[in-house]
C-alpha positions, 0 to 999 in steps of 0.5 A, spaced: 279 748 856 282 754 862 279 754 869 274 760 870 271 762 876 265 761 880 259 766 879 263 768 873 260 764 867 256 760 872 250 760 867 255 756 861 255 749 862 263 747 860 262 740 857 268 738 854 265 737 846 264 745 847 268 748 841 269 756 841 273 755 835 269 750 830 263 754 827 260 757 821 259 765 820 252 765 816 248 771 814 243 773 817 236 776 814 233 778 820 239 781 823 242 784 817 235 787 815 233 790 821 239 795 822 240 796 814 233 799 814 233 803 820 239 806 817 236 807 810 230 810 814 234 815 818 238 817 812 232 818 808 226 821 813 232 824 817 234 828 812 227 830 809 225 832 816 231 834 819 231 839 825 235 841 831 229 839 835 230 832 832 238 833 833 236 834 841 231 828 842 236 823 838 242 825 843 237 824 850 234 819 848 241 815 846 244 817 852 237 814 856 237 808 852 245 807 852 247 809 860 241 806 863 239 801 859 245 798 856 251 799 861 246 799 868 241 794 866 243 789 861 251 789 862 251 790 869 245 789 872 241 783 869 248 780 866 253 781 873 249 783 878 253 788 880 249 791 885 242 790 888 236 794 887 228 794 887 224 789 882 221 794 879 227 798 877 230 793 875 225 792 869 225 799 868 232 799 866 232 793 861 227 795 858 231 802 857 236 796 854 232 793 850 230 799 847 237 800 845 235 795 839 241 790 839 236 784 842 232 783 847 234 780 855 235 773 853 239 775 847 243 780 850 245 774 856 246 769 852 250 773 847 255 776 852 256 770 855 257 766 850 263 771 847 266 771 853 266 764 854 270 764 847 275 769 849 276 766 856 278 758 852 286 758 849 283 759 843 277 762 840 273 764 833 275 771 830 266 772 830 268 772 837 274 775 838 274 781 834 281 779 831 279 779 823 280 786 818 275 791 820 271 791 814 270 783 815 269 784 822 263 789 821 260 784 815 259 778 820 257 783 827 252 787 823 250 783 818 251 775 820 251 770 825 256 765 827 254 758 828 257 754 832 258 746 830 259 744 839 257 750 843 256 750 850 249 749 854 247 756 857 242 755 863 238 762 864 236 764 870 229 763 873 228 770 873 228 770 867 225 764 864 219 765 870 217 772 868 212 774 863 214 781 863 222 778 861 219 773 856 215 777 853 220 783 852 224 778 849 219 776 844 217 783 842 224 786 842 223 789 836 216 791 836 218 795 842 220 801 838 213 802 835 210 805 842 216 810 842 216 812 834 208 814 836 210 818 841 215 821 838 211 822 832 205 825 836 210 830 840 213 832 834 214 830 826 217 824 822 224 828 823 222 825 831 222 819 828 227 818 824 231 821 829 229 818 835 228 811 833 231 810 827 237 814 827 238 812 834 237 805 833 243 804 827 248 809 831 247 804 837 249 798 834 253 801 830 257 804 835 256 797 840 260 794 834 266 799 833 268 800 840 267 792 842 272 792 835 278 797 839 277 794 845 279 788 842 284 789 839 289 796 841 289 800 847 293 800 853 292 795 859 294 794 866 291 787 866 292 780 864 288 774 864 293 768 862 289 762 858 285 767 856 286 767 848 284 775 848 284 780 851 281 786 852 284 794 852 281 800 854 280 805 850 282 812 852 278 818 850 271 815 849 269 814 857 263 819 855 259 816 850 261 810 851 258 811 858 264 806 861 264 801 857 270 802 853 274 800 860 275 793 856 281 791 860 278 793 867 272 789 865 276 783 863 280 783 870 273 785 874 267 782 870 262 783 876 265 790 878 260 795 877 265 800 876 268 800 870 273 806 871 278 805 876 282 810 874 282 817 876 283 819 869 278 813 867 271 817 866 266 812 868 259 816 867 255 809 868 259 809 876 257 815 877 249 815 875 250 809 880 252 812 886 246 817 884 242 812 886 245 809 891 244 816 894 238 817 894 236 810 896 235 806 890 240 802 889 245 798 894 251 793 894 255 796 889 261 792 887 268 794 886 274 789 884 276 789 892 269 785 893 271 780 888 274 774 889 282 773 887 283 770 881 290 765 880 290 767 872 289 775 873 295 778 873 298 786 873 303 789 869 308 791 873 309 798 871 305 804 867 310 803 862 310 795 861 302 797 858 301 794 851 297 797 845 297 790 843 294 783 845 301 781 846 303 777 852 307 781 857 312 782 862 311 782 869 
């Protein structure tokens, strides 16, 4: 296995039999069956009850769930800790994640963690790298998981484990979208609905799933993590919806940076969200690649045009 740095992976417990490679990938009723219903419920009732209103609330309610939930709270909050806030926002924005539909805080921890484990060793399973034909990939991501025969021990942190509101978030992650569909039902219609929690649910996922898919695979990089048995790439033009996240390849080479776009042409609306509430005094400490320590593997292209499209090593 490659060295990695402290505070980096801290929560994995490297144990030589840990294997990222070894492993089964099975379906998964749960799993499946949540995003295919959601799916077959926005096609039917989204398309019964359609209105622009319905429109309008499914595109704030992603952007709510997608930029404050998932890219502030679950990625760079509770996963790497990237910048300090009050307890209480904290838990706001997580929540907001949770409602993103993909799993619940100790879920959305274990399985980052675990994926970049893999991607980090010399080698590592195509469930966890990306690395098989798209449609296959699609198969395994929405409707399956992957079983390791030796995966690592993961300790989760006692703010987590010590707290009732996280616990029970995890334990009711799905249930959450039930008050949401009720106020949207009683605010509005089934259209609403559909929209908002259904058709909201499946883009979220689906979306998650796509563009992990191209961030894995093509786009240019400007870094290199040698050892690393994938790379990631950023992923032009989709800064906007993707609220930063596409920055793959930075995200890689800085994983605890709250700031994801660190070029000026790298739009990163999550950053700039967070430097509004570094304004106005809610958030402080923001990380930034120049607060990380150095890391031996991490490697820079030498020039622009030395940039790759693909997970080809390159020349420095």
């Amino acid at each position: 296995m490659a060295d990695y740095a402290p505070g980096v992976f801290h929560r994995i417990d490297f144990a030589r039999t840990a294997h990222p490679v070894q492993g089964q990938v099975r379906w998964s009723p749960l799993k499946s069956l949540w995003w295919s219903g959601m799916a077959a419920g926005w096609a039917v009732l989204g398309t019964l009850y359609f209105s622009w209103s319905a429109v309008a609330v499914f595109v704030g309610l992603c952007a709510v769930t997608l930029c404050l939930g998932h890219s502030i709270g679950m990625h760079r909050k509770l996963i790497h800790d990237a910048f300090t806030c009050p307890d209480w926002l904290e838990k706001v924005l997580v929540y907001l994640g949770t409602l993103v539909g993909l799993g619940g805080p100790f879920t959305m921890m274990y399985t980052h963690d675990t994926r970049d484990w893999a991607q980090r060793c010399p080698e590592c399973h195509p469930f966890l790298s990306h690395q098989s034909p798209i449609l296959v990939d699609y198969v395994w991501q929405i409707h399956c998981k992957l079983h390791l025969a030796n995966p690592p021990q993961f300790n989760f942190p006692e703010k987590l484990t010590q707290s009732r509101f996280y616990r029970t978030l995890q334990a009711t992650s799905m249930l959450q979208q039930i008050p949401v569909g009720l106020a949207l039902y009683w605010i509005g219609d089934l259209g609403w609905v559909a929209w908002g929690v259904c058709g909201r649910v499946t883009i979220s996922i689906f979306g998650h799933w796509l563009v992990g898919y191209f961030a894995h695979n093509q786009g240019h990089r400007d870094w290199h993590v040698e050892g690393a048995s994938v790379q990631g790439h950023n992923v032009a033009h989709l800064g906007l919806i993707t609220f930063g996240e596409c920055w793959h390849n930075n995200h890689h080479a800085f994983p605890g940076s709250a700031k994801l776009g660190l070029n000026p042409d790298q739009f990163d609306p999550g950053w700039h969200v967070l430097r509004a509430l570094q304004t106005v005094g809610l958030v402080s400490e923001l990380k930034q690649p120049s607060d990380m320590a150095e890391r031996p593997e991490l490697r820079r292209f030498a020039a622009p045009e030395k940039r790759k499209v693909s997970a080809a090593r390159p020349a420095f």
